[in-house]
N, C-alpha and C positions, 0 to 999 in steps of 0.2 A: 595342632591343626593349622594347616593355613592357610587362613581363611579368605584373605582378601588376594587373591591373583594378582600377578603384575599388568599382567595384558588387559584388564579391566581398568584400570589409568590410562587409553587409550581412546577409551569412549567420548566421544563430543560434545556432547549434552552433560558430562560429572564437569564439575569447579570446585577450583581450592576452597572460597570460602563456604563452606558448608556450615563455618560457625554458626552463622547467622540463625540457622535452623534447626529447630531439636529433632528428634527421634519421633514425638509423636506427631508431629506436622508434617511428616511424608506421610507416614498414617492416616492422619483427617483428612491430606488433599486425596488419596483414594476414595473416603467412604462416602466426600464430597461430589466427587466424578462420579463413581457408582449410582447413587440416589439420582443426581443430575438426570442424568443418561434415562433411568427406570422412569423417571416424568416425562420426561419428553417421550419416550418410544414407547409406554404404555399407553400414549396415544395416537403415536404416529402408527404403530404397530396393527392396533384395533383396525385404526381408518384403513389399512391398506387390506386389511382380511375383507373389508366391506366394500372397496372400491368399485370392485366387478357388481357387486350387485347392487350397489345403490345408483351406480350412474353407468348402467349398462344399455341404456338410450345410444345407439351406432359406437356401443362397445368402447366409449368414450375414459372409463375405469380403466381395461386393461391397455386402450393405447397411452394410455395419461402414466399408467404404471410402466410401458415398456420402453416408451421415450425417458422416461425418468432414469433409469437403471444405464439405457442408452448415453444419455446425460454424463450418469455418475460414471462410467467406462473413461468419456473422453475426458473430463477436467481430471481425474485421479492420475491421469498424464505430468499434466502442473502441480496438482495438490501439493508435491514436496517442496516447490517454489513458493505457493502465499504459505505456506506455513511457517518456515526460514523466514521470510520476510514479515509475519506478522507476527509471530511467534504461537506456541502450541495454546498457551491461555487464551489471546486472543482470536486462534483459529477455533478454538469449542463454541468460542461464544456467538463469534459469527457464523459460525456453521448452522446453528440451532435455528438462524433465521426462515431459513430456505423451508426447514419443516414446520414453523409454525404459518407462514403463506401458504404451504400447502392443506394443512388444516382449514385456512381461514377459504381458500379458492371454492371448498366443499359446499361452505355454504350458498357457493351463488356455482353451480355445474355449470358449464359451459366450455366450449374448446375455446374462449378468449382469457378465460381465467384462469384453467385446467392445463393446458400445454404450456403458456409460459410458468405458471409454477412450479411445474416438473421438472422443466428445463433448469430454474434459477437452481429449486430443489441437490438438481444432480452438481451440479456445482459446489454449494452448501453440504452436502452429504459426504464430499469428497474429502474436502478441508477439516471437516470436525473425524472423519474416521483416519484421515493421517497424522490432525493434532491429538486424538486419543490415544492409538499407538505409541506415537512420541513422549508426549507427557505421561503416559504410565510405567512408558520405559524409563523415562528421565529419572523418575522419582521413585522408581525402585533401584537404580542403579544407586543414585544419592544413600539412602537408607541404607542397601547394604554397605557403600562405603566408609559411610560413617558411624553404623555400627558393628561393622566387621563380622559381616555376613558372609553367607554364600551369594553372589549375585544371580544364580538360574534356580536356585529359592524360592530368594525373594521376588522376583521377577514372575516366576510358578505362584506365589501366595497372591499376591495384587492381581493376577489378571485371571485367578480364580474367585477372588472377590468380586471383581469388577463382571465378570459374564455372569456368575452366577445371580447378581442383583439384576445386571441386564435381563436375561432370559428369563426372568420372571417377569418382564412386561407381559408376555404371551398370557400369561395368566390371570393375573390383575386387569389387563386389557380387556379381555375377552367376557370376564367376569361383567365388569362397567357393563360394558356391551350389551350383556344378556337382561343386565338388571334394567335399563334403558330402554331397551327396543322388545322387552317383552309382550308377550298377548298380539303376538302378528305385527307389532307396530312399526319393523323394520322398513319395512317398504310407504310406509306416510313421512311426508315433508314433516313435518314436527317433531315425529322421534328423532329422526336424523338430525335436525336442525338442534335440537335441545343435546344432542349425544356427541356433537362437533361443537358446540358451545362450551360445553362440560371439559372435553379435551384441549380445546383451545385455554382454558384457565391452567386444567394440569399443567400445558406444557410453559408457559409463563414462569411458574411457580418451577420447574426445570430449568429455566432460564435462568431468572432469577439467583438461584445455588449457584449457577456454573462461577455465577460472576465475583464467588467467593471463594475462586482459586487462587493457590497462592502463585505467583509467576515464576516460573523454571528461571535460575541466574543467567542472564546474559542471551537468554533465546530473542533472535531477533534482531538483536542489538548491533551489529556489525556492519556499518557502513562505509562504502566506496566513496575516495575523497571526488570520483570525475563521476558525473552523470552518464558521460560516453562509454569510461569502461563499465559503468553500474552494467547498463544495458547493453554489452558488449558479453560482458560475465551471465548475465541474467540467461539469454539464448544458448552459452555455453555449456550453463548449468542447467538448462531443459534438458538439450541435445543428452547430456551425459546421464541424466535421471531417466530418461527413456531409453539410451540405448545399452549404455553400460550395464544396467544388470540381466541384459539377454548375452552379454557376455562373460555371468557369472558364470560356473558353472555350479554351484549351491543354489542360485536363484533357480536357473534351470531343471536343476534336480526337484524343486520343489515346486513348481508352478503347476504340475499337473494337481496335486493335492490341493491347492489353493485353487483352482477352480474347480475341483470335485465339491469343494463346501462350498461354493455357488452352488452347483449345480445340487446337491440333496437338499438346500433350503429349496430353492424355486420347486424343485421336487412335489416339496411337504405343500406349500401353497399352488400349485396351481395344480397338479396332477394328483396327489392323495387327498385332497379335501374333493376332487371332483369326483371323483371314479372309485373312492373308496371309501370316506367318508360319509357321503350326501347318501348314498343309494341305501347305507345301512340304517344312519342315524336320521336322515333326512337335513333342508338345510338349516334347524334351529341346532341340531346336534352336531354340527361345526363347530362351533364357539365352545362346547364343552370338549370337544377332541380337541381341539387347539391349547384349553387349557389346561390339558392333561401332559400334550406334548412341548406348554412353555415352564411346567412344576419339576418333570422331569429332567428337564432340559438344564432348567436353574440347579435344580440337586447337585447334577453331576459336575455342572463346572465348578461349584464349589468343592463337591471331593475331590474331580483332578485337578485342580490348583492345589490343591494344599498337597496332593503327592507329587506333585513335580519337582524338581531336584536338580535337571539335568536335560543332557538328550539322551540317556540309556531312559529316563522314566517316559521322557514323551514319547520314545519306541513305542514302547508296551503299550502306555495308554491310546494311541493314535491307533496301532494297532487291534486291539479292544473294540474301540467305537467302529474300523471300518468293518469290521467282523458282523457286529452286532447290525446294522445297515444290510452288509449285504445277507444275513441271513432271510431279512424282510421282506428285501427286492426277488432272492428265489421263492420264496413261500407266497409271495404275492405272482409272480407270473409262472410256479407252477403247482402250486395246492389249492391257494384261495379260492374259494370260489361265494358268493352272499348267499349269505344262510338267517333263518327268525329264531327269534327265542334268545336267550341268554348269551350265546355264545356269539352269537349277531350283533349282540353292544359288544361285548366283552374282545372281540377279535380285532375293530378296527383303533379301540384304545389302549390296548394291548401294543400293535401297530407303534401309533403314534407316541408311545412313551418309548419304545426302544429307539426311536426316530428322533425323537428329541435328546434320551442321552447321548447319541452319538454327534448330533448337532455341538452340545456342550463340549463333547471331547475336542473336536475339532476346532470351536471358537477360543477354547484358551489354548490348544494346544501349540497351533500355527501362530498365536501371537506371541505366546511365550518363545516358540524359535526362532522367526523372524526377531525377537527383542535380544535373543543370547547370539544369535548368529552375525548379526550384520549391523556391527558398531559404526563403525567409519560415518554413513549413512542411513542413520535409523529412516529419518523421512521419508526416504526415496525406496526403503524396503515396503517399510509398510503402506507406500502408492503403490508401489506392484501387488501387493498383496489383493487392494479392494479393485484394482484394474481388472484384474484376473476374475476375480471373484462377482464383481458385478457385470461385467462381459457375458460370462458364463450364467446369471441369473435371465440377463436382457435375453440371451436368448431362447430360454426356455419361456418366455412369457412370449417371444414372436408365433417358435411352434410349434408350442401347444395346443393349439386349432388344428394342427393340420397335421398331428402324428397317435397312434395310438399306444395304450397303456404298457401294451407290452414290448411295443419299439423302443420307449422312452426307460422302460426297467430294462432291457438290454444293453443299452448307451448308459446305463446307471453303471450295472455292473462291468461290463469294459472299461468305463474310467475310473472305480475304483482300483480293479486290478492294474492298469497302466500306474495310476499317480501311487499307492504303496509300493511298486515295483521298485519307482524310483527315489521316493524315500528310504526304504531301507536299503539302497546304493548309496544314498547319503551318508544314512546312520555308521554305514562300514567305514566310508572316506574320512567323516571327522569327529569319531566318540569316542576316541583313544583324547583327543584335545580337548574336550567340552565336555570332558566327564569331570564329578567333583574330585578335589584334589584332596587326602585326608592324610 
């Protein structure tokens, strides 16, 4: 078999000395990044399900959340530049900041605390989701090469560990939440206050771990001997991260799917928890749909991580989940209708866990291709990735006020069929190349 491809010594983030590092130290910086991540977004997660409604005083949650998203749009432009220049360890760590201010802004609501922390937020959010990308790429790529792997594997197994620990924040979150703010207590200063206290420690304690990463060789480290060309290169290497890969045509082919998984998250938060959700379970029976749709969500990315392989498996499984989605989206805009009794819980968690597996498929699936597809560039793939993606969420939080369920399930399914369209135009163009070699 063999194993280790040539064109994979082409990647930019692999180094010769690998000696330095054993087998199971790529291993631990994963299970290290994973836990990280579930502290921090098991709170950031919760706080954002709660936004709208705890600080829903001139609607202050959902502007605080669409400027943010707005935010994370414009800086994931730059993100591939602090990240190069700071490198992926140190962009986790400072990334992590932006969400723990925004935690801490909760406790004092107001648009003087609440819009600039959104703002820094989107900023922060950008840099730690393009150094995640990068460092998970780096250190699967290392792993396979030095122990003479498959690289779209191993690449497939980390970033099924890694989501599927992720998307168990939904759960674990949500849990906190209910145990917290039970007996009506959501809506008094005190729960809240003690339930944003409580989060602000978790995320600390997220912090904390991240900063027991080990540092990818040589990220960061390349320095221009002239200040003028530094900043001469610095604007050329914008220019190129922004425009160049609208002149892929891979990147192209795949950007309608990267912002379809925007657009099903914001989906599941602003539109299924309002309209489908709340009216069955009412609003204390959120928090258990949510964490039905972050258990299911976490299962799956763990199974498809561990069958990825390639791009013939992410076909199928990308395929799969957008199947499973759209079957939701027609049974919601032409069967459903709210019904009592059994079938009245049973239908919208039903819902939410086929909604969440598919979330799962999608979360490892597009990072796993993005990480086999586009070496040259990991960084500046994966800023297009949350560009798109967070675009595509900002705008369903503008409007959502101002369109109804079933306009919003129309534009669901139209853009599922557009972005698979063009995926599997992909899959035909480059699976003879990116298939395993045996």
């Amino acid at each position: 078999m063999d194993s280790v491809d040539s064109r994979y010594e082409e990647a930019p983030l692999v180094f010769d000395n690998l000696q330095t590092q054993t087998p199971k130290s790529h291993a631990r910086d994963v299970h290290i990044l994973s836990f990280a991540f579930l502290l921090v977004f098991l709170a950031y997660g919760a706080a954002q399900n709660l936004e709208t409604t705890v600080n829903s005083a001139e609607d202050l949650g959902t502007i605080s959340l669409g400027i943010l998203y707005l935010s994370f749009t414009f800086f994931s432009l730059v993100a591939s530049l602090v990240v190069r220049a700071l490198g992926s360890k140190n962009a986790l760590v400072l990334g992590t900041s932006g969400y723990w201010l925004f935690i801490a802004a909760n406790l004092f609501p107001s648009w003087y605390t609440m819009i600039p922390a959104s703002l820094y937020m989107g900023f922060s959010a950008s840099i730690i989701w393009v150094g995640q990308g990068t460092y998970l790429t780096s250190t699967a790529r290392n792993h396979a090469r030095y122990n003479k792997l498959h690289e779209g594997t191993v690449i497939g197994h980390f970033n099924g560990e890694f989501w599927g620990l992720f998307a168990s924040h939904q759960l674990i979150g949500n849990l906190i939440s209910l145990a917290l703010l039970r007996d009506g207590t959501q809506g008094s200063t005190s729960g809240t206050t003690v339930l944003f206290i409580v989060f602000l420690c978790i995320m600390t304690l997220g912090i904390i771990l991240m900063c027991f990463l080990s540092k990818r060789d040589g990220e960061g480290e390349k320095k221009t001997p002239d200040s003028s060309v530094s900043c001469y290169s610095s604007v050329i290497s914008l220019a190129k991260s922004v425009i160049t890969p609208l002149f892929d045509k891979q990147m192209l082919l795949i950007i309608p799917l990267i912002a379809y998984s925007g657009l099903q998250q914001a989906f599941v938060w602003a539109e299924f928890t309002k309209d489908i959700v709340k009216p069955a379970l009412g609003e204390s029976g959120v928090g258990g749909a949510m964490a039905v749709y972050g258990a299911f969500d976490a299962l799956c990315s763990l199974g498809a991580g561990r069958l990825t392989s390639g791009l013939s498996s992410i076909t199928f499984i990308v395929s799969g989940g957008a199947i499973a989605q759209a079957v939701i989206f027609l049974w919601i805009l032409l069967k459903y209708s709210l019904t009592s009794g059994v079938l009245g819980v049973v239908y919208p968690l039903l819902m939410a866990a086929i909604l969440g597996i598919g979330d799962g498929v999608f979360n490892t699936q597009l990072n796993a291709l993005v990480g086999i597809l586009f070496k040259r560039d990991t960084e500046g793939a994966f800023a297009q990735l949350k560009v798109w993606q967070s675009a595509s969420i900002s705008v369903v939080f503008f409007v959502s006020p101002y369109i109804s369920l079933h306009a919003m399930l129309i534009i669901m399914l139209a853009t599922i069929c557009l972005s698979m369209a063009g995926f599997l135009f992909l899959t035909l163009q480059v699976e003879e190349t990116f298939s395993p070699r045996l």
